[in-house]
C-alpha positions in Angstrom: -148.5 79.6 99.3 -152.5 79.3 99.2 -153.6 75.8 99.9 -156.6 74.1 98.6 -159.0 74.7 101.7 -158.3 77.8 101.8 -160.1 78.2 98.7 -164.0 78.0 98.7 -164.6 76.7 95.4 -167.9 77.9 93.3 -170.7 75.6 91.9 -170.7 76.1 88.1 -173.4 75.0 86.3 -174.2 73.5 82.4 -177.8 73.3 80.7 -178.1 71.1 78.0 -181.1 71.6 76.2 -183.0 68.2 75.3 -182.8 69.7 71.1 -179.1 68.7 71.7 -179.8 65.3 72.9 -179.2 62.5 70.0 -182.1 59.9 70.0 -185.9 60.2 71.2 -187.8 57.0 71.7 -190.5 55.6 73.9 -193.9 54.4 74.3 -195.7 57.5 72.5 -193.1 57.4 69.6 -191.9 60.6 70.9 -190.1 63.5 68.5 -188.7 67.2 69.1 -191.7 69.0 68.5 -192.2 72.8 68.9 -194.9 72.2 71.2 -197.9 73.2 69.2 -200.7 72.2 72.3 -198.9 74.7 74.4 -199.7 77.9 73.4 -197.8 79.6 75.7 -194.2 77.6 75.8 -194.9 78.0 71.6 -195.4 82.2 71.9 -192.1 82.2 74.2 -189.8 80.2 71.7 -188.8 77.4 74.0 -189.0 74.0 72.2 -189.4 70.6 74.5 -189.7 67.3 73.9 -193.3 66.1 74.9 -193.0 63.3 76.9 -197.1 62.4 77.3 -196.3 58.5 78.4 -194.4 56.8 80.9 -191.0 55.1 79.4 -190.6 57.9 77.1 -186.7 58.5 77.2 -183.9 61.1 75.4 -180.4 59.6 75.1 -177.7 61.2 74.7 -173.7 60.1 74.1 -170.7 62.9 75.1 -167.1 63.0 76.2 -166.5 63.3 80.0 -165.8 66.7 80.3 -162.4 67.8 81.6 -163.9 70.6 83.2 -166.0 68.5 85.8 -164.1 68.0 89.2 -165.1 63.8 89.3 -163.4 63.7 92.6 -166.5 65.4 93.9 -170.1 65.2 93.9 -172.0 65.9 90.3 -175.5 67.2 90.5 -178.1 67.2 87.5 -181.7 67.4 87.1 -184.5 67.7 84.9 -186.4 71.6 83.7 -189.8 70.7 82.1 -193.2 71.9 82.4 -196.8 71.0 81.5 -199.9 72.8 79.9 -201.9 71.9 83.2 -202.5 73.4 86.2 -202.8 70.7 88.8 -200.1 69.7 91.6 -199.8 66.6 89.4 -196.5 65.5 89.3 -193.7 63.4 87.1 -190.7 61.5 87.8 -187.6 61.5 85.5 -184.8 59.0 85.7 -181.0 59.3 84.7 -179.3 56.6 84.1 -175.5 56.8 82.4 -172.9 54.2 81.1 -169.2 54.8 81.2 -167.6 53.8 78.1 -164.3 53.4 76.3 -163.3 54.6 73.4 -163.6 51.7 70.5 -167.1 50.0 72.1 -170.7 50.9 70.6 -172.7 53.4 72.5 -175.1 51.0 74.8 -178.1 52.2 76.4 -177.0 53.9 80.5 -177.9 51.4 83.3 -176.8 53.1 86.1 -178.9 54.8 88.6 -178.0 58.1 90.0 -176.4 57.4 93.5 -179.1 60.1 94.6 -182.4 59.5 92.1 -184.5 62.4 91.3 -187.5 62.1 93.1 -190.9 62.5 92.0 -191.6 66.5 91.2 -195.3 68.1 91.6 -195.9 70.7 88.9 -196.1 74.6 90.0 -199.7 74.6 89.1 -198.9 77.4 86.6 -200.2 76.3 83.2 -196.7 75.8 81.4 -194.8 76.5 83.9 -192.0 76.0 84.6 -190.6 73.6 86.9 -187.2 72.2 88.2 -186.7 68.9 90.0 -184.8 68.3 92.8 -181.6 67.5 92.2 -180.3 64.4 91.5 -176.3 63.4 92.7 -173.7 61.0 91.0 -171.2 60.5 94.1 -167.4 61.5 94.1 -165.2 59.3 92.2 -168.2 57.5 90.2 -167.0 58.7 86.8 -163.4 58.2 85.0 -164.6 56.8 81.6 -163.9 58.2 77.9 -167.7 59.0 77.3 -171.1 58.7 79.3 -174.4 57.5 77.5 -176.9 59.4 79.3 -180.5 58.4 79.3 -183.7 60.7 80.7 -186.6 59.2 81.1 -190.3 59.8 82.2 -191.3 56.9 84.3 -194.1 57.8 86.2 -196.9 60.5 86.3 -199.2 61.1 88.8 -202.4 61.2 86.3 -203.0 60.3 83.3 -203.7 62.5 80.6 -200.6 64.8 81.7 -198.2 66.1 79.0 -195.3 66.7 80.4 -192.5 68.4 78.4 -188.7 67.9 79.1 -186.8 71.4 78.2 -183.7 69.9 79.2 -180.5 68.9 81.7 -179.1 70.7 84.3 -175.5 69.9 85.4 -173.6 71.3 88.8 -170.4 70.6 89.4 -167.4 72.0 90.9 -164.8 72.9 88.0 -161.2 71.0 87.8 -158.8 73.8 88.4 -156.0 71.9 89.5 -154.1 68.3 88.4 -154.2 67.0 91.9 -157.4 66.7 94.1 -159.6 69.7 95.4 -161.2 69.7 98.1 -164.5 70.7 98.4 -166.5 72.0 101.3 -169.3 73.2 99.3 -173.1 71.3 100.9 -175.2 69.6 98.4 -178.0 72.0 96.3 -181.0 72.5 98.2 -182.8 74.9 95.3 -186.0 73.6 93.5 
């Protein structure tokens, strides 16, 4: 018989792009836009959501996936770029709300139990760039559905235009009914 530590289990990993996401608000008024002031994001096809002031958010509302092992660590953070080419950087928080099925999605007020710190940009004009990653600890999450919220809250300079691309989500995958046990360390890339 194999037992679980004898198994090394994989990171798997979700993107979410931020087109997916359901409601765009914020200081600026922010909306999807195919990123027009940035010729060269605009030639490769990648659309962002420009996120120019600080408080400009993305929310969006999904179904815990069954697929996520929430007996262990969940890591996500933020892809976006900027026209610039400064070492200027952003911040992004992610804050989520467990709810039950039969309440009214509600805005996420809880902090990641590791926040995404502030990320300098690669000083490649639309580049782009990956934050560190940001950790919601083991056993944190056993709701119906999570409403998710990204937001820009702080730049390093004004006048930057930063652009969100989108979410991405590392996890070790539920295999098993019982609990796994994982021996995997924490991300340590971007």
């Amino acid at each position: 018989m194999i037992r679980d530590r004898n198994i090394n289990y994989k990171y798997k990993n979700e993107y979410w792009p931020v087109g997916t996401f359901s409601c765009f608000t914020g200081a600026s008024g922010a909306t999807v836009d195919a990123v027009d002031a940035n010729p060269l994001v605009a030639l490769s096809g990648v659309v962002g959501l420009k996120m120019p002031d600080p408080g400009d958010s993305v929310r969006h509302m999904f179904p815990l996936p069954s697929h996520w092992d929430t007996g262990n660590k969940i890591h996500c953070r933020a892809i976006w770029t900027d026209s610039g080419t400064s070492a200027n950087s952003v911040t992004f928080s992610i804050l989520y709300k467990e709810q039950t099925f039969g309440q009214a999605p509600i805005a996420g007020a809880t902090p990641l139990d590791t926040p995404i710190v502030a990320d300098p940009h690669c000083e490649t004009g639309s580049g782009i760039n990956a934050t560190k990653w940001g950790t919601i600890d083991a056993n944190s999450l056993s709701a119906d559905f999570i409403t998710l919220d990204v937001e820009m809250t702080a730049e390093a300079a004004d006048g930057m235009e930063a652009i969100l691309f989108g979410i991405e989500w590392l996890y070790l995958p539920k295999l098993t009914d019982g609990p796994q046990v994982s021996d995997q360390a924490d991300p340590t890339d971007a």
